[in-house]
C-alpha positions in Angstrom: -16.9 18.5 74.7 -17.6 18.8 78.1 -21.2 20.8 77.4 -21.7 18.4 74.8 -21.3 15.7 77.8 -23.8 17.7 79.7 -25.9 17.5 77.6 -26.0 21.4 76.2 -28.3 21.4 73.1 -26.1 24.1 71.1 -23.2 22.2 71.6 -25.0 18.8 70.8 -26.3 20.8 67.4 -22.7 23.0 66.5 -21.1 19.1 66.4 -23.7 17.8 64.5 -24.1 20.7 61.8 -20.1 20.7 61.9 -19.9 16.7 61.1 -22.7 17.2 58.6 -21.8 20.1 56.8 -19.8 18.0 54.5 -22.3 16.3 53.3 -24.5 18.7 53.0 -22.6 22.5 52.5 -25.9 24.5 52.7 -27.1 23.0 56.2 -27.7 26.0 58.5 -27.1 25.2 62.3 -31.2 25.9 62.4 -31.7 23.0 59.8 -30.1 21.0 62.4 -32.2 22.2 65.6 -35.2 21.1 63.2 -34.0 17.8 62.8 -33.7 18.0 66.2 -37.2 18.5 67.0 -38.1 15.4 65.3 -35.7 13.3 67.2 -37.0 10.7 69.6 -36.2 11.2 73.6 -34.6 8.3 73.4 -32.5 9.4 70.8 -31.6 12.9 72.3 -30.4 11.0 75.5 -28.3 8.7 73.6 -26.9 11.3 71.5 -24.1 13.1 73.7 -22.2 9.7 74.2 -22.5 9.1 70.4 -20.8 12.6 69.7 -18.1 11.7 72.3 -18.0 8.3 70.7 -17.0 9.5 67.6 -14.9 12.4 68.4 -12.7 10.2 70.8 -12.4 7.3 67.4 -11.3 10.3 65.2 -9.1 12.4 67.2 -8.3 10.4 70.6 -8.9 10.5 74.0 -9.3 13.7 76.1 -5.9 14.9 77.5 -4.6 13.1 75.0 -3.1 16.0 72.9 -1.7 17.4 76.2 0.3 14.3 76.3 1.6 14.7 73.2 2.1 18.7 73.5 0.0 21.6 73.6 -3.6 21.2 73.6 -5.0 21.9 70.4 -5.6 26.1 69.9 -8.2 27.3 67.2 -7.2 30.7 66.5 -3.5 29.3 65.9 -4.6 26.5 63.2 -6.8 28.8 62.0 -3.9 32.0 61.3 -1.5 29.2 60.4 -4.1 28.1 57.8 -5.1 32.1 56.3 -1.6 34.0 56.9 0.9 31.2 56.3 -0.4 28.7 54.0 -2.7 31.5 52.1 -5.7 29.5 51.7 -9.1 30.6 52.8 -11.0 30.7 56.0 -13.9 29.1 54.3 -11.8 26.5 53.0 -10.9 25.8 57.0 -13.7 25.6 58.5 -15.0 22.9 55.5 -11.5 21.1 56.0 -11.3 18.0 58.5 -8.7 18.1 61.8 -6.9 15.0 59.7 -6.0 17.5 56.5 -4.4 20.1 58.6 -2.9 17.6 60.8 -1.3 15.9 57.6 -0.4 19.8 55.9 1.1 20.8 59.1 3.1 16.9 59.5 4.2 17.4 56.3 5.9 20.7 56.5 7.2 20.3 59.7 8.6 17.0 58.1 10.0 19.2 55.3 11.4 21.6 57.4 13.3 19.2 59.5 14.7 17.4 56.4 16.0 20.4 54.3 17.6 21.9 57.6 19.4 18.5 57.7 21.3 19.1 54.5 21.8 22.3 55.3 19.1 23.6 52.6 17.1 27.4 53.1 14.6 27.0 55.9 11.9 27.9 53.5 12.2 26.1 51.0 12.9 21.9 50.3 16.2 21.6 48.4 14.5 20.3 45.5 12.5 22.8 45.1 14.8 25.8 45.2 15.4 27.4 41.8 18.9 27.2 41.0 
């Protein structure tokens, strides 16, 4: 975020194919830098803050995670996402911060309610086969 704030065009561009890649999953980060040739000045200057804008309403303040724990680390969401919950690295990068941050809420939600009653680590009670 902070080359985004300085205005860094790759940066500016990696957000923008990221947030738009959604939409459209065949955009190519040069789509993007052609779409930003036909932006205005004025709309290149204004565009930083609008990224920060919108990445502070969806995910918070800066230092904000580090209040709340560790700052947020990549290559760990990403292994947790491949090696423990088996799905697919393509599937990651397409996915939003809010589903793994409701997958992960979940299971740690999970895990601290089956080892309440005492139930395997693993697995929720009501799932076990008896």
């Amino acid at each position: 975020m902070a080359k985004v704030a300085a205005g860094d065009i790759e940066a500016i561009c990696g957000c923008l194919w990221a947030g738009m890649l959604r939409e459209n999953p065949a955009l190519t980060f040069e789509d993007v830098l052609a779409l930003l040739d036909e932006a205005s000045f004025a709309d290149l200057v204004a565009l930083p803050e609008q990224i920060l804008t919108a990445m502070r309403d969806a995910y918070g303040a800066a230092g904000q995670a580090e209040e709340q724990g560790e700052p947020w680390d990549w290559e760990v969401a990403l292994a947790t996402w491949v090696k423990e919950w088996g799905r697919s690295e393509e599937e990651f990068w397409r996915a939003t911060f809010r589903t793994f941050a409701s997958i992960s809420n979940g299971l740690a939600k999970l895990y601290k309610s089956t080892t309440k009653t005492g139930a395997g680590c693993c697995c929720p009670r009501y799932l076990a086969v008896t």
